[in-house]
N, C-alpha and C positions, 0 to 999 in steps of 0.2 A: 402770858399763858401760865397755870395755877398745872403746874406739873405735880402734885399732890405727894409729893415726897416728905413733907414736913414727917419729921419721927419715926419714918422708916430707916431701917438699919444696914449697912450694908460693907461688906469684908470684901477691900480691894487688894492684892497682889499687887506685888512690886512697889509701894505707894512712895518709896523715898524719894523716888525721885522721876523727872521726864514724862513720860504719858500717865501713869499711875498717878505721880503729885497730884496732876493737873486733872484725873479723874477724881479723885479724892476732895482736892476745891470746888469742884464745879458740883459733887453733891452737897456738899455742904453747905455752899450760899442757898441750896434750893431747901433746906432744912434738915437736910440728913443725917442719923448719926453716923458717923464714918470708922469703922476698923482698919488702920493702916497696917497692914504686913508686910515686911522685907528684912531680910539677912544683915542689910548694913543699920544699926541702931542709932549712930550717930545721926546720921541723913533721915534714919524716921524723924525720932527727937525736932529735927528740923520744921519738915513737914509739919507736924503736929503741931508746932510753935503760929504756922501759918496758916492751918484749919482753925485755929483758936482765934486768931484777929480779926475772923469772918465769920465767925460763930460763939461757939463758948468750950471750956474745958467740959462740960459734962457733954457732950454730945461728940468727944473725940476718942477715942481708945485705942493706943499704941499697942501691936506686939511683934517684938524680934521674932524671926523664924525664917525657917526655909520651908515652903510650900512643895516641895519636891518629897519632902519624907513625911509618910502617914502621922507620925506621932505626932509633930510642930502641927499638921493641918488640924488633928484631933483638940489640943489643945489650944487651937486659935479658935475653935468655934467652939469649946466648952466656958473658955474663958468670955468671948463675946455673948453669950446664952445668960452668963453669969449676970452679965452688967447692965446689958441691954433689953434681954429677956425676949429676945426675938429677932431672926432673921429672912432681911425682905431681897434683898438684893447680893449676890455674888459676882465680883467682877476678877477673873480668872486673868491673873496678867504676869507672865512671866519671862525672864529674860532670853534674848536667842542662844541659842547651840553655838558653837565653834564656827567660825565659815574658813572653809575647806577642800580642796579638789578629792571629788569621790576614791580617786585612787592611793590618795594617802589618809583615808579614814580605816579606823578598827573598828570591828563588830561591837565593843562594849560602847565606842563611842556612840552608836546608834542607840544602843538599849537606855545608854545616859539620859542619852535627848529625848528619848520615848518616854524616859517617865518621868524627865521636867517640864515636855512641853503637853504631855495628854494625859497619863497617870494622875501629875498632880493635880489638872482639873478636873480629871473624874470621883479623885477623891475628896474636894471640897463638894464635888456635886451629892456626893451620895451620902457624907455626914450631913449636910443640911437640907436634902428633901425632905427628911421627918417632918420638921417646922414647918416648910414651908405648903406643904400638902395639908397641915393641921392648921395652918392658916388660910388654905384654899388662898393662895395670893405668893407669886413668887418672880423673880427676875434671875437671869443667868445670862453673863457677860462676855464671851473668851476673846480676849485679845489675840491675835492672829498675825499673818501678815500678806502681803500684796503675795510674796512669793510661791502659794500654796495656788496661786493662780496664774503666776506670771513669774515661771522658775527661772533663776539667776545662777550661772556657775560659781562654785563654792557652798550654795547654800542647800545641799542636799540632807542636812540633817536638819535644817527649820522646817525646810518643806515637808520633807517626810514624817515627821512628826506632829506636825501643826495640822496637815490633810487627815490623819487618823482623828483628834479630838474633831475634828467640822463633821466629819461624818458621825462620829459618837452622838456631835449631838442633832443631828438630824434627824435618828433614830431617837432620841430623849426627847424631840417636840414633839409628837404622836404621842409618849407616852404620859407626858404632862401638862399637854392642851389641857384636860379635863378638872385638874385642878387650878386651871387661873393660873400655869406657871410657864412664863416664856423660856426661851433660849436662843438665843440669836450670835452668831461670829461678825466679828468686825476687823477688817484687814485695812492696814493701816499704810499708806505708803512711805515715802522717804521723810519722816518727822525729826524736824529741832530738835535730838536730843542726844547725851552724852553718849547713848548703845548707840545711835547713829554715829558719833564723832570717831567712836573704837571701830566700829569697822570700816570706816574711809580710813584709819589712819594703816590699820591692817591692810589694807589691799593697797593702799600706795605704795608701802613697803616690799608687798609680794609681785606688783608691776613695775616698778620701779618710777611709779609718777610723784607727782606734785599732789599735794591734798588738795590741792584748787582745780586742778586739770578734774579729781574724781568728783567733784564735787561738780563741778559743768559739767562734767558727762550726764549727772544725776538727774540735774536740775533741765538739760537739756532732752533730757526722756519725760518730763513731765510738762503735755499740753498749757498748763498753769503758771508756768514758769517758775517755779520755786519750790520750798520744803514745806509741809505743813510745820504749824503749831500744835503743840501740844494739847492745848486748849482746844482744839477747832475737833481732835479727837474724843476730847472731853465732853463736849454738847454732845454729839451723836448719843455717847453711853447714857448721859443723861438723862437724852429723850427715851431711850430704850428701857433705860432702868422705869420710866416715872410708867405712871393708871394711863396716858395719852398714846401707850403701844401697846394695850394689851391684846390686838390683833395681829402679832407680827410676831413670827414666830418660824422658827426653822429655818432663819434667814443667813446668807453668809453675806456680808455688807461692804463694799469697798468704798474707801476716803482716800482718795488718792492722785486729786486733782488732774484725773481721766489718764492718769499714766496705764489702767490696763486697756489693752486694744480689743479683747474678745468682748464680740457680745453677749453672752453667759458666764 
C-alpha cells in the first residue's frame, strides 16, 4: 500500500527513544522527512544515526528541546521551516507526569502536567497551522494514553491532563476538516518501553512487590496476553499521518490489545 508520504515532513516529540523512535522509523522507511525532538541529545544523536541507515542524512534533522516551553516549540518549527520548507505532519508525544496517590499531589504539580501534557500540544498546533492551511493538507498526532479512558490509581495527573488535550482537539477537527487537516488521539496501552520500565519499577517499590509480580498483573489485564511493541504503535501513526486517512478525523484511538472494557 503507496501511503504517499514520500517528502512530507513531519516534527515528532519525544523521538529519542521507545514509541517516538519507533514512530520516527516507521515514517521514514515510508519516505518521510523526519524532525526528531527530545531533551536528551545524546539518545536523539542515536535515533538519528538509525533514521539514516533507512534513509539518508538530508531527510533527517535533529533538535534538542523541551516541547513544554513555547520558546524550544517556536524554534523547533522555525528551524524545521528553514530546512525543510514545509510542514505536513505533527506528532505530539510527550513524556508521562509523576504517578502519584491524589492525596499527596500539589496544585503546581498539576499545572506542571497541564502544560507538558496539553499546553505543549497546543502550542506546536497553533505555530504550524499557518503552513499547513496554506498547504490545504495537514496531519496532527497526540500521543495519549489508555488511562484517559480506563483510570488507574496514581495516575491522576496523566489522566487529567491528557483528557483536556483529546477534547482540545475534538473541538480542532470541526475547525480544520475544511482545510484537508486531520487530528486524531491515539491511546496507547502497556508498551515495551523504558517510561514503562520506570513506572513498574516505581510502583514495585511503593507496593512492595516484585517487578515480575507488576508486570503479570499488567500483562494479565491484557485479553492479548502481553505488552505491545513499539512499532505496532508506530504503524497506527503511520497510517494516520499518510493521504489513506484523510477521512478520519476527531477520532480518539485505542491500541491496547482490548485491555479497555468500555464500549465507548
Amino acid at each position: 500500500m503507496d501511503l504517499q508520504l514520500q517528502d512530507r515532513t513531519a516534527i515528532i516529540g519525544g523521538a529519542s527513544q521507545g514509541i517516538g523512535k519507533a514512530i520516527a522509523l516507521g515514517l521514514a522507511q515510508e519516505g518521510a522527512n523526519v524532525v526528531l525532538c527530545a531533551r536528551n541529545e545524546a539518545n536523539l544523536r542515536n535515533t538519528e544515526m538509525d533514521v539514516v541507515k533507512i534513509s539518508s542524512q538530508n531527510h533527517v534533522l535533529s533538535i534538542p528541546g523541551d516541547l513544554s516551553t513555547y520558546e524550544d516549540v517556536r524554534r523547533i518549527v522555525h528551524e524545521t521551516l528553514h530546512v525543510f520548507e514545509r510542514i505536513d505532519i505533527v506528532v505530539n508525544n510527550i513524556g508521562s507526569p509523576a504517578v502519584k496517590p491524589i492525596s499527596q499531589l500539589e496544585d503546581t504539580e498539576f499545572a506542571d502536567a497541564f502544560n507538558q501534557n496539553c499546553l505543549s500540544g497546543l502550542r506546536m498546533i497553533k505555530e504550524t497551522l499557518t503552513t499547513m492551511k496554506q498547504q490545504r493538507w495537514g496531519r496532527i498526532i497526540n500521543i495519549l494514553s489508555t488511562k484517559i479512558k480506563e483510570p488507574s490509581n496514581g495516575f491522576s495527573l496523566s489522566t487529567t491532563s491528557r483528557i483536556a488535550l483529546a477534547g482540545l482537539s475534538k473541538n480542532l477537527s470541526l475547525e480544520l476538516a475544511p482545510f484537508g487537516i486531520t487530528i486524531n488521539n491515539i491511546l496507547p496501552g502497556y508498551t515495551s518501553t523504558q517510561g514503562l520500565n520506570d513506572v513498574i519499577e516505581q510502583k514495585a517499590e511503593q507496593e512492595q512487590e516484585s517487578i515480575e509480580s507488576i508486570i503479570t498483573k499488567m500483562i494479565n489485564n491484557v485479553p492479548m496476553g502481553r505488552l505491545a511493541q513499539p512499532e505496532e504503535i508506530a504503524d497506527l501513526v503511520t497510517f494516520l499521518a499518510s493521504e489513506r486517512s484523510k477521512y478520519i478525523t476527531g477520532q480518539t484511538i485505542s491500541i491496547d490489545g482490548g485491555m479497555q472494557k468500555s464500549l465507548f
